[in-house]
C-alpha positions in Angstrom: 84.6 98.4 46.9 86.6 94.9 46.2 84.8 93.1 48.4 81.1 94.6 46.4 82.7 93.1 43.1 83.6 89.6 44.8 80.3 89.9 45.9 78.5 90.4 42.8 80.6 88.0 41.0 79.6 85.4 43.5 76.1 86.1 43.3 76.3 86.2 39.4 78.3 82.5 39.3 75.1 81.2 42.0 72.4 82.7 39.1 74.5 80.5 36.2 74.9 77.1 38.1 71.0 77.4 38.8 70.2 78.2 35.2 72.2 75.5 34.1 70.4 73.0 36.4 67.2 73.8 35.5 67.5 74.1 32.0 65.8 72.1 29.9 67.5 68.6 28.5 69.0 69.4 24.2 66.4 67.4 21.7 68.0 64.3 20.8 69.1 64.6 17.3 67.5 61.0 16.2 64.6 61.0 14.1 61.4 59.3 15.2 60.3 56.7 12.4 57.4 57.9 10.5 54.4 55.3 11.1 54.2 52.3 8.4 51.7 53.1 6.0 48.5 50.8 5.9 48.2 48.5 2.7 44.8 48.8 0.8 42.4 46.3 1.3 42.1 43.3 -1.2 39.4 43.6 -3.5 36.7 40.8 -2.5 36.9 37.5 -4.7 33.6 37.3 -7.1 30.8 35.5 -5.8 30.8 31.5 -7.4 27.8 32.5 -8.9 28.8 35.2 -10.9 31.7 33.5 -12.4 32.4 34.0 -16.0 31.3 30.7 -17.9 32.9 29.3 -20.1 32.8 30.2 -23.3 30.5 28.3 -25.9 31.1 25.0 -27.9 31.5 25.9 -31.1 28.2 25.1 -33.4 28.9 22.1 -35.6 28.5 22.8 -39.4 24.7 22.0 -40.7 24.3 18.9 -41.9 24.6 18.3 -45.6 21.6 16.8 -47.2 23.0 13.4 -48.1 23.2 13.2 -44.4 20.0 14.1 -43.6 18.8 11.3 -45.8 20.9 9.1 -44.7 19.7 9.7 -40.7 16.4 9.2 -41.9 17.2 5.9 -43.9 18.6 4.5 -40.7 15.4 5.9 -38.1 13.3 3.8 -41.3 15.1 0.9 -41.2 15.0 0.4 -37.1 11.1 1.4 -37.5 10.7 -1.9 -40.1 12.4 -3.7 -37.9 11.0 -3.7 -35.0 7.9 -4.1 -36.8 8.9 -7.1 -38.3 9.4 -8.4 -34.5 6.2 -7.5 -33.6 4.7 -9.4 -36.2 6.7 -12.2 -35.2 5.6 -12.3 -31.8 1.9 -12.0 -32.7 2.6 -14.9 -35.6 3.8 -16.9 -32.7 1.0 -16.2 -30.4 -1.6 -17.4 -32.8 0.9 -20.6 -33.2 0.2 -21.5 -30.0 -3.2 -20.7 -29.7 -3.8 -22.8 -32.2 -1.9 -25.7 -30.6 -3.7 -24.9 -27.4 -7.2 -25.7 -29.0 -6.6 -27.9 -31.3 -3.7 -30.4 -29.7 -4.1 -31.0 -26.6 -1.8 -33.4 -24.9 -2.4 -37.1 -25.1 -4.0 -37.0 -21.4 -6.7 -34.8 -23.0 -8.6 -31.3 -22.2 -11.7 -30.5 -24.0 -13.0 -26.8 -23.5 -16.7 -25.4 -24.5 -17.3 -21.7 -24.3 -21.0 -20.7 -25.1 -22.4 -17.2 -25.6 -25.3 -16.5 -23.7 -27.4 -13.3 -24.1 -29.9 -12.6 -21.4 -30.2 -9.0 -22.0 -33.9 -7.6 -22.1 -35.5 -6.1 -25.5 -34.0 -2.5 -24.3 -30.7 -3.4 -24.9 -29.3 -4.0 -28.2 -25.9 -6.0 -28.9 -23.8 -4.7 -31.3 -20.4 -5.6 -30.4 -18.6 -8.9 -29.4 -14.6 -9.0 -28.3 -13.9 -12.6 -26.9 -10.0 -13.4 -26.5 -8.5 -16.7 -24.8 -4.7 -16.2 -23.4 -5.0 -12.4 -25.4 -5.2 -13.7 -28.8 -8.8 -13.1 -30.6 -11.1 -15.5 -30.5 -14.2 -14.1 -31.5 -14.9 -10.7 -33.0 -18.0 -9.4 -34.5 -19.6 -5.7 -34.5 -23.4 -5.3 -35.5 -24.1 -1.8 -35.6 -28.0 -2.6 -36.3 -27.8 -5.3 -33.3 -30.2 -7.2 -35.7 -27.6 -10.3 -36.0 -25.8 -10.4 -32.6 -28.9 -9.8 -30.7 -30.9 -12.6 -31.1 -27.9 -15.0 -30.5 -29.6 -16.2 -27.2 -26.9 -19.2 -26.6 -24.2 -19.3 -29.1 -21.5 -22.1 -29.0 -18.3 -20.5 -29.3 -15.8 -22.8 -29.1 -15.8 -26.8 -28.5 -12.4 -28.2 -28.5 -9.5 -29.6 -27.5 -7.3 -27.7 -25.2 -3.5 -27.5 -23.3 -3.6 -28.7 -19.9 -2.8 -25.2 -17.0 -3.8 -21.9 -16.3 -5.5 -19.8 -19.3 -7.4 -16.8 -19.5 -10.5 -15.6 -20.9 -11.2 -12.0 -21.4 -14.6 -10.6 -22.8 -15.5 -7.4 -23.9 -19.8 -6.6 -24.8 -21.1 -3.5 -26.1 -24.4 -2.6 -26.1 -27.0 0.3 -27.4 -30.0 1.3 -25.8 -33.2 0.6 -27.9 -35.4 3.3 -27.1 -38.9 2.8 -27.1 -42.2 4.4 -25.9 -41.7 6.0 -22.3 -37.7 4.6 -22.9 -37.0 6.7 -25.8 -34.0 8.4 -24.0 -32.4 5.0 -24.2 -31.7 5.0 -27.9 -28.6 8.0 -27.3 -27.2 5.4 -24.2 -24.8 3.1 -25.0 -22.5 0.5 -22.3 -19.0 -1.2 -22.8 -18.7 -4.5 -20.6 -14.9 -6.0 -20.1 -14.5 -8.9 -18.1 -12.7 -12.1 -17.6 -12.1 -15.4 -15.9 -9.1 -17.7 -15.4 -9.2 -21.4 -15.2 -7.3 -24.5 -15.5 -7.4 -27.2 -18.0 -6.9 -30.1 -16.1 -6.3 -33.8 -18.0 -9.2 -35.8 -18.8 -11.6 -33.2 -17.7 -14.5 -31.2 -20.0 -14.5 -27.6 -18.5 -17.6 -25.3 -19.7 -17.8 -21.9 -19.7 -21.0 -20.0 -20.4 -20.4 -15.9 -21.0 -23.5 -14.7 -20.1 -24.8 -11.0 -20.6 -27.3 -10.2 -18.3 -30.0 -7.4 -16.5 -28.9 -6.8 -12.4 -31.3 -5.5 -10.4 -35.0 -5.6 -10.0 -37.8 -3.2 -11.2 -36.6 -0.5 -8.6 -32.9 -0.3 -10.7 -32.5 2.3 -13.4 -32.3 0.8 -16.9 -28.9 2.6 -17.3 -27.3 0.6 -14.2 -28.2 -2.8 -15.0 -26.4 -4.4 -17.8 -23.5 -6.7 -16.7 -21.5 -9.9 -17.3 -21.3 -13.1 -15.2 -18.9 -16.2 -15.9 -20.6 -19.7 -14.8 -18.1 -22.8 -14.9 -18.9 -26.0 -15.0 -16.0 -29.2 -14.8 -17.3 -32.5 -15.7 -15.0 -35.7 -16.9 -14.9 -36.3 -20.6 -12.7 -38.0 -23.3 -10.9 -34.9 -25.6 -12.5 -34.8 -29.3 -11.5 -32.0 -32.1 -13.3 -29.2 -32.5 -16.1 -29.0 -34.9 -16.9 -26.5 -37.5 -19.0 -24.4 -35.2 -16.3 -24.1 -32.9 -14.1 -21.6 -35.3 -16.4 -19.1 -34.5 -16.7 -16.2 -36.3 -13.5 -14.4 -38.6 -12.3 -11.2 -37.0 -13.7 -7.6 -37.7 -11.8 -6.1 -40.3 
């Protein structure tokens, strides 16, 4: 019977040792740390286009109307005088023109400038612009065509002149005169412009014939034809003032 009990006791000490090595391991008594927590994402900067602008400049206080006179006081006076300057330039222009045809240097430069109208009885001429070095020369309109037709060879100027370069500009209008099987002409009208450039050389007598004139033959339409043509001529000649003709006509008012 003992040895039963020292058996069993045995046997029950075996069973404990073996529960105690297989048992499981205590939790550890630390606490995990709880995972950080994720910020929120940063709002996303404005686009530079949608940027607030600034605000607005304040609006300045209306003008008063002792100002608004006085602005347009001053705009008057800068129109009057820059018109005063224009006047002055054109004033000294026709200064010098004048010296140009009527001085001369003490070499000498004589000029003669002859209208010459060529045109056939189809064509009337009813408007003449001559201009030397851009100041008028000669200006005449003749709406009838009844004076400035039948100049045929008109002397225009015959004069003394300033040695160099100068420039003379023409401008020719003329009307159709319709008649018969050329009726349609009389509703036709033509503006010529032209001009030539020459040099007044010491000593010398330059002429200048303006000549309006028909190009073409039989075979070119009427409308096609009229045109202008320079001839020069330089010959030597002692200078001599101008003579009354050679004023030409006063400009068209």
């Amino acid at each position: 019977m003992r040895v039963y009990c020292v058996v069993s006791f045995a046997l029950i000490a075996s069973l404990a040792a073996a529960a105690q090595e297989t048992a499981p391991p205590a939790p550890s008594s630390a606490v995990a740390p709880a995972p950080a927590t994720a910020a929120p994402p940063a709002a996303p900067a404005p686009p530079a286009d949608t940027a607030t602008p600034p605000p607005p400049a304040p609006t300045p206080p209306a003008a008063t109307a002792d100002e608004e006179y006085a602005l347009k006081m001053k705009q008057l006076e800068g129109s009057v005088a820059e018109l005063k300057e224009q006047i002055f330039r054109s004033k000294a222009k026709l200064t010098l023109l004048t010296e140009q045809v009527q001085g001369g240097s003490a070499a000498g430069s004589r000029i003669v400038i002859t209208h010459k109208n060529e045109m056939g009885g189809n064509f009337l001429l009813v408007e003449v612009d001559y201009f030397l070095d851009g100041t008028p020369l000669w200006q005449e309109v003749d709406d009838t065509g009844s004076k400035l037709t039948p100049k045929k060879s008109y002397p225009l100027w015959d004069g003394n002149i300033v040695e160099g370069p100068h420039t003379l500009t023409v401008e020719l209008k003329y009307r159709g005169n319709g008649t018969g099987a050329f009726q349609y002409l009389s509703g036709y009208s033509w503006k010529l412009k032209d001009a030539i450039t020459f040099t007044a050389e010491p000593g010398k007598l330059l002429l200048v014939d303006v000549i309006g004139f028909e190009q073409g033959g039989f075979t070119t339409e009427l409308t096609d034809r009229p045109r202008i043509r320079f001839d020069k001529n330089v010959q030597n000649d002692a200078p001599k003032k101008p003579t009354k003709s050679a004023a030409g006509v006063q400009p068209k008012q």
